[in-house]
C-alpha positions as CSV (number, residue, x, y, z in Angstrom):
1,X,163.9,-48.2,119.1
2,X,162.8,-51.8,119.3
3,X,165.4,-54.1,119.3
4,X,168.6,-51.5,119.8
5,X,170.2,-50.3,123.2
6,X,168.4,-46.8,123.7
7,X,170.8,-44.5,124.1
8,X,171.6,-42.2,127.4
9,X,168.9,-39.1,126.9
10,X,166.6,-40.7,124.4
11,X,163.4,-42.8,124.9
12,X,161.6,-45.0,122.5
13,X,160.3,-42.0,120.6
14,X,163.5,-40.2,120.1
15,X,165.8,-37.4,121.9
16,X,163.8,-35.9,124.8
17,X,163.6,-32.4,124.9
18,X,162.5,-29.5,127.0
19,X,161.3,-26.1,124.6
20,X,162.1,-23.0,126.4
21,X,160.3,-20.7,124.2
22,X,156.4,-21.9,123.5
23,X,153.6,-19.4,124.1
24,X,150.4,-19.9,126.0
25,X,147.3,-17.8,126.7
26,X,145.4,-19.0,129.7
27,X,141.4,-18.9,129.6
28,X,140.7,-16.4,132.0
29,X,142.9,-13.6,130.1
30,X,141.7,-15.0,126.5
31,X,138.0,-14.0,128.0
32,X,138.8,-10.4,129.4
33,X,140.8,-9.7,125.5
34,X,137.6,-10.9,124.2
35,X,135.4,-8.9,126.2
36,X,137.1,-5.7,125.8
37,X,138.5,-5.8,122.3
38,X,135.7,-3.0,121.4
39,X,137.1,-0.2,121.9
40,X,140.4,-0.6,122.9
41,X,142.8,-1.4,120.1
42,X,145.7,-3.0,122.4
43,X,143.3,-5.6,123.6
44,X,141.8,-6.1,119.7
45,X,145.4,-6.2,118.7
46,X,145.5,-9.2,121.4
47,X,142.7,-10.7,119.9
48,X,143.6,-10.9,116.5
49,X,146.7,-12.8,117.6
50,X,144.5,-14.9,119.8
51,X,142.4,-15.9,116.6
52,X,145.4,-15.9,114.2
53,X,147.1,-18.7,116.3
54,X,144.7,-20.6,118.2
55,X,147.4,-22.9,119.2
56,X,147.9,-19.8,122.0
57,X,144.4,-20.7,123.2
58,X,143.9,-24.7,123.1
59,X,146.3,-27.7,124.6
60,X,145.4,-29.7,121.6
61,X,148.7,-28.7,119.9
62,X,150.7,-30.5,123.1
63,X,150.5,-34.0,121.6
64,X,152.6,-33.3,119.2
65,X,155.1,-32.5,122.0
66,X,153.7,-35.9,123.9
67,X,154.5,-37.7,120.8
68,X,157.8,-36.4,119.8
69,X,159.1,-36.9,123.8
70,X,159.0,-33.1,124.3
71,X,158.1,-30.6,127.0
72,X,157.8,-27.4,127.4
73,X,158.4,-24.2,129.0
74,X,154.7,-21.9,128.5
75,X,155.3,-18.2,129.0
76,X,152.8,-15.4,127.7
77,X,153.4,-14.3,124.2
78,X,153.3,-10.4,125.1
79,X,152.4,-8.6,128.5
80,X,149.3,-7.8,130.1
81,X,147.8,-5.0,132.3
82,X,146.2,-2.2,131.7
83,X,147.6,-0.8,127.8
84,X,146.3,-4.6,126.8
85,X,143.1,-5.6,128.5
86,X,141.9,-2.1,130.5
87,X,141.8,-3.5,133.8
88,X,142.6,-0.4,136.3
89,X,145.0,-2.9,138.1
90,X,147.6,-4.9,136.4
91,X,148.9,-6.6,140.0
92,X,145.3,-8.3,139.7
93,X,145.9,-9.4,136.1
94,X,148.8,-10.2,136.8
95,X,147.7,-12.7,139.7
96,X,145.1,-14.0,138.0
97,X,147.4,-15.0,134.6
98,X,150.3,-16.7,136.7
99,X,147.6,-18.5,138.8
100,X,146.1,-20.5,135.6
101,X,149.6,-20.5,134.4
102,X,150.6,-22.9,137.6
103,X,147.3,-25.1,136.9
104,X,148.1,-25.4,133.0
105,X,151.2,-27.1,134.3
106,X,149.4,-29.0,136.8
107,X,146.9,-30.3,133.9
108,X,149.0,-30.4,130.9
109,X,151.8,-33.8,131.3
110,X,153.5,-31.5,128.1
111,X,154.0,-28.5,130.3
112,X,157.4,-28.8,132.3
113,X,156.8,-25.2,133.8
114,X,155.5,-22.1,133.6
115,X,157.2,-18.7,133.7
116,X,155.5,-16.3,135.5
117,X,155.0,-12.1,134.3
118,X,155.0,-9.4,136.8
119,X,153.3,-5.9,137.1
120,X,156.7,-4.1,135.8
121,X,154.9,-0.7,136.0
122,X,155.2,-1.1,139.9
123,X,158.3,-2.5,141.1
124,X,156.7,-3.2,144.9
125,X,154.3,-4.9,143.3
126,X,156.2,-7.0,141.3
127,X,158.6,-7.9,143.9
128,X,155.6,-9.1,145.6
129,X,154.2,-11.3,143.2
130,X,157.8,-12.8,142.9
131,X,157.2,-13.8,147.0
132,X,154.1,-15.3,146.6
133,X,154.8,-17.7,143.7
134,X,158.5,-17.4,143.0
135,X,159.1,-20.7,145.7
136,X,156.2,-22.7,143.1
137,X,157.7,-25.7,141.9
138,X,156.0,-25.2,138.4
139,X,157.5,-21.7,138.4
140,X,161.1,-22.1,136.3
141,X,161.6,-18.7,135.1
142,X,160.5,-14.8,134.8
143,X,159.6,-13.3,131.4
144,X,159.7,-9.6,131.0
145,X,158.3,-8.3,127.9
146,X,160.2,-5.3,126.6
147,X,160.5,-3.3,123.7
148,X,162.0,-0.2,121.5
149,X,159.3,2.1,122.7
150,X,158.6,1.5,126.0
151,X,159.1,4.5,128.0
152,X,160.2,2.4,131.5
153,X,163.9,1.2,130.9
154,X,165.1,-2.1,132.7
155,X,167.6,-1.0,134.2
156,X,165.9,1.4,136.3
157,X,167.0,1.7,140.0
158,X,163.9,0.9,141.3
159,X,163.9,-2.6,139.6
160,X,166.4,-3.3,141.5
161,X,164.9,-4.9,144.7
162,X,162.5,-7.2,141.9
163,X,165.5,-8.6,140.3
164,X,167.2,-9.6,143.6
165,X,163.7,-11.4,144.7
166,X,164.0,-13.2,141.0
167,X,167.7,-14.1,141.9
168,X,167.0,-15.3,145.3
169,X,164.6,-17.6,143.9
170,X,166.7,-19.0,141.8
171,X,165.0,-18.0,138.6
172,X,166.4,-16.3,135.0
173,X,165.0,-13.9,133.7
174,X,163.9,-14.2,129.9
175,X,164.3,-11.2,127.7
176,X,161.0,-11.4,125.3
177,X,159.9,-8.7,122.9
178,X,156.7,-7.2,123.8
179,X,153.8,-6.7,120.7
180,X,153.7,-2.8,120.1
181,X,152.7,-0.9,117.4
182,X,155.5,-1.3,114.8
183,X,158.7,1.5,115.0
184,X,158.7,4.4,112.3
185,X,159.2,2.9,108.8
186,X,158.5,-0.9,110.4
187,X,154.5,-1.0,109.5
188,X,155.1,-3.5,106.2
189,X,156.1,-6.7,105.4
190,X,156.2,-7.8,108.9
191,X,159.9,-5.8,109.9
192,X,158.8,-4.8,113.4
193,X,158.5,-8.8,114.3
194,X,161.6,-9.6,112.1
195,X,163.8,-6.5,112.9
196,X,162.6,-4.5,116.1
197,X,161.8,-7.8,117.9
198,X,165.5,-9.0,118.3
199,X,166.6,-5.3,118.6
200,X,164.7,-4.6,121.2
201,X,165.4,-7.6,123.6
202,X,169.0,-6.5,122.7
203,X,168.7,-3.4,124.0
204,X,167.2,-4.4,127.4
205,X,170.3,-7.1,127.6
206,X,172.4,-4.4,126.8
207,X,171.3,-2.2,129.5
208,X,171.0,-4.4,132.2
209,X,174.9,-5.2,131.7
210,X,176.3,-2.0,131.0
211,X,173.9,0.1,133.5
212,X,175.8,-2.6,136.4
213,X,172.6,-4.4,137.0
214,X,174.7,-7.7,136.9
215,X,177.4,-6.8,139.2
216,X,174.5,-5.6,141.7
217,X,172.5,-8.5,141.2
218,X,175.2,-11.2,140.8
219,X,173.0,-14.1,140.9
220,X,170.8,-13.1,138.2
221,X,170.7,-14.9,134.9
222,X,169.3,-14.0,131.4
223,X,167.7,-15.6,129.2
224,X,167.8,-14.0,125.6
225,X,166.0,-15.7,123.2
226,X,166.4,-15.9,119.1
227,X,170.3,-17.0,119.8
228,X,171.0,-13.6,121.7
229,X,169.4,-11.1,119.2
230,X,172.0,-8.8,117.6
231,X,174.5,-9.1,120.6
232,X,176.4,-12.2,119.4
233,X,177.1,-10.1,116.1
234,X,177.7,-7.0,117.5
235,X,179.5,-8.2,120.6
236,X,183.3,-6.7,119.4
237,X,181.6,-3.6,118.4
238,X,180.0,-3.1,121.4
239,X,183.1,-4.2,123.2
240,X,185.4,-1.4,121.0
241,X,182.4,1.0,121.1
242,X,180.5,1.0,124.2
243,X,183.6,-0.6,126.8
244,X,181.9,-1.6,130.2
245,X,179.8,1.5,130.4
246,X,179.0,1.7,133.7
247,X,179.6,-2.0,134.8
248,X,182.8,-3.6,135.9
249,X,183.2,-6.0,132.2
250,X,182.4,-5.1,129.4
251,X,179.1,-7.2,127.1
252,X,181.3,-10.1,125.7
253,X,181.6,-11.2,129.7
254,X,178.2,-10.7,130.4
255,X,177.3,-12.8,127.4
256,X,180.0,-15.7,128.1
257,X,179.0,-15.5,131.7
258,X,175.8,-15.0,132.7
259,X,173.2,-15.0,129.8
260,X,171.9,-18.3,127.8
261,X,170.5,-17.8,124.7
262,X,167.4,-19.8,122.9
263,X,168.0,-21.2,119.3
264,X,165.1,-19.4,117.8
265,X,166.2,-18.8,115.0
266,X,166.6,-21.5,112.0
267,X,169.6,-20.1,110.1
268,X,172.7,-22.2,110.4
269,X,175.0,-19.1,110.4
270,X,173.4,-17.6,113.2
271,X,173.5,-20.9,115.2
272,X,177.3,-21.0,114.5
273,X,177.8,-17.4,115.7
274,X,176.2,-17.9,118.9
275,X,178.3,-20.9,119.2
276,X,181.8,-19.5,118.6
277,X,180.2,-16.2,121.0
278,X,179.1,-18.3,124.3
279,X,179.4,-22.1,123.6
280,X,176.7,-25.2,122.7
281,X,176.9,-25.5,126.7
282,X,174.8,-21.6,126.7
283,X,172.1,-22.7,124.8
284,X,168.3,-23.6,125.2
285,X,166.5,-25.4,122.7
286,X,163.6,-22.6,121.9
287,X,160.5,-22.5,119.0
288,X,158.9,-20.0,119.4
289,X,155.5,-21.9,119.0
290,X,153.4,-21.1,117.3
291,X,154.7,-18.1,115.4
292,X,157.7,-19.9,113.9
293,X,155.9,-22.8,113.2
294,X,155.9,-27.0,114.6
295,X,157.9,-27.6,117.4
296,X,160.1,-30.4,115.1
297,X,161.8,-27.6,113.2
298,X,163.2,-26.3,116.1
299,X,164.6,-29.8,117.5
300,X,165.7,-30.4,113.5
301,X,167.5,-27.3,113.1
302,X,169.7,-28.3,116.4
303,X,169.9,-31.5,115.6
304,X,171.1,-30.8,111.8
305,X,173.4,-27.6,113.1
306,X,175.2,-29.8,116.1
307,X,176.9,-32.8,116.7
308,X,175.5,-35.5,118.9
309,X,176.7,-34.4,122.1
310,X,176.3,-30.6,121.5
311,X,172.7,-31.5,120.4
312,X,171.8,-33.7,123.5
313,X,173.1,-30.2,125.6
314,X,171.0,-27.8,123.8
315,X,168.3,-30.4,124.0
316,X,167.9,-30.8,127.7
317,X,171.2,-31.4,129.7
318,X,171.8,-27.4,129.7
319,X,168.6,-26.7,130.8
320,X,168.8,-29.4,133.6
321,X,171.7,-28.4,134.6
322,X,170.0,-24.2,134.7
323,X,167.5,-25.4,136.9
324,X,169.9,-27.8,139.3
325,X,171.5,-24.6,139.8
326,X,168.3,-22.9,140.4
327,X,167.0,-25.8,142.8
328,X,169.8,-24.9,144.9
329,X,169.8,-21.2,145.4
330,X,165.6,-22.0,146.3
């Protein structure tokens, strides 16, 4: 912007931005899918995403975050543990994929932070893993990767105790769909990612604030990413229809209260529905990178769908105002 004032949030590039939502596969993990892929079809399945989108695999994609003034949030694009890789031990896994996680952030000037994954299949575990790199200041968030056949629910009592140690370090918890094979009558034309995806981190939502999760857990955020899923749609019907369950309020609260939702999802409509549901101030710029393409749709399709001000808050001034918040609590 030679010659002009720079205005407050910008640099000489442009609007800086932090993306919430941009998948990375760290070496060690891309070696073991690569090593047993014969054999066991979740780990092939792993691998064929792995060569699909080797953006997952490499840093070279950053620059174009570098040049555009961006940064962003890595997470893992589905879980790992045993069902993916074949490791007897997921805690190891586990330990071993938030530790290069950390370092990518360390490395990588385009990495803000990472969020770390946790051996859901044993909550003792998992609330351990939580204590021994929850306090990391590249840590920013939890992902837990869930989906519509899963047999473990979220809202089980024995997760609990690991959603308290996430709150009392000060991190959300983000919602993400897991990669399973595709739901009856979902196997073409890509459905299961387009349909069962966004109904699936739905449902977990939905059962963490009807089951009374929230109300036990009172410092726990969400994160639910593609602009809340289905909930924003369906949040009077499940208001009329499914009441407060067995929570004190009922989902519209929840949502206006204690979820943020990514803006994965590049329809205008939607983006105005999620807006009129929670407010511009609930949102979190998210890409979904790769899958959905460059990173510069996403900041275009907030920038094109909001006004200045409610742009620079989806942008970054939300999420720096998440993680003040988060700061403190630590």
């Amino acid at each position: 912007m030679a010659g002009d004032e720079q205005q407050a949030g910008e640099t000489e590039f442009g609007p800086a931005f932090t993306d919430v939502h941009y998948h990375f596969v760290p070496a060690e993990v891309r070696r073991l899918v690569e090593e047993r892929a014969e054999g066991n079809p979740d780990a092939r399945f792993f691998k064929i995403l792995l060569d699909a989108f080797p953006d997952l695999a490499t840093p070279s994609a950053e620059r174009e975050l570098t040049a555009e003034s961006g940064r962003a949030v890595i997470s893992l694009p589905t879980a790992v543990g045993p069902g993916v890789i074949g490791l007897g031990d997921t805690a190891d896994l586990v330990r071993i994929c938030n530790d290069e996680m950390i370092a990518a952030v360390a490395a990588e000037d385009a990495y803000a932070s990472t969020m770390i994954t946790l051996p859901w299949d044993d909550p003792r575990a998992a609330r351990a893993e939580v204590e021994r790199v929850g306090a990391n200041p590249a840590v920013s968030a939890v992902i837990v990767h869930v989906g519509l056949e899963q047999t473990r629910l979220v809202d089980e009592p024995d997760l609990e105790p690991v959603y308290r140690a996430i709150a009392g370090h000060g991190l959300p918890l983000f919602v993400h769909p897991v990669q399973e094979a595709p739901p009856n009558g979902m196997a073409q034309w890509f459905l299961s990612n387009v349909l069962a995806s966004p109904m699936a981190t739905s449902l977990a939502a939905a059962r963490l604030m009807l089951s009374g999760m929230l109300d036990r857990v009172p410092d726990l955020t969400l994160i639910i990413p593609q602009l809340g899923g289905t909930l924003p749609y369906l949040a009077q019907r499940l208001a009329d229809q499914s009441g407060k369950g067995n929570a004190e309020h009922d989902i519209p609260y929840y949502l206006r209260t204690r979820t943020y939702f990514d803006t994965c999802s590049f329809h205008a409509p939607a983006l105005d529905c999620a807006i009129a549901t929670v407010g511009a101030d609930q949102l979190l710029l998210g890409s979904d990178f790769p899958f959905r393409g460059p990173v510069r749709r996403a900041v275009e399709g907030v920038e094109s769908g909001l006004d200045l001000d409610g742009a620079e808050l989806v942008l970054s001034a939300n999420l720096a105002l998440l993680q003040d918040t988060s700061r403190a609590v630590r």
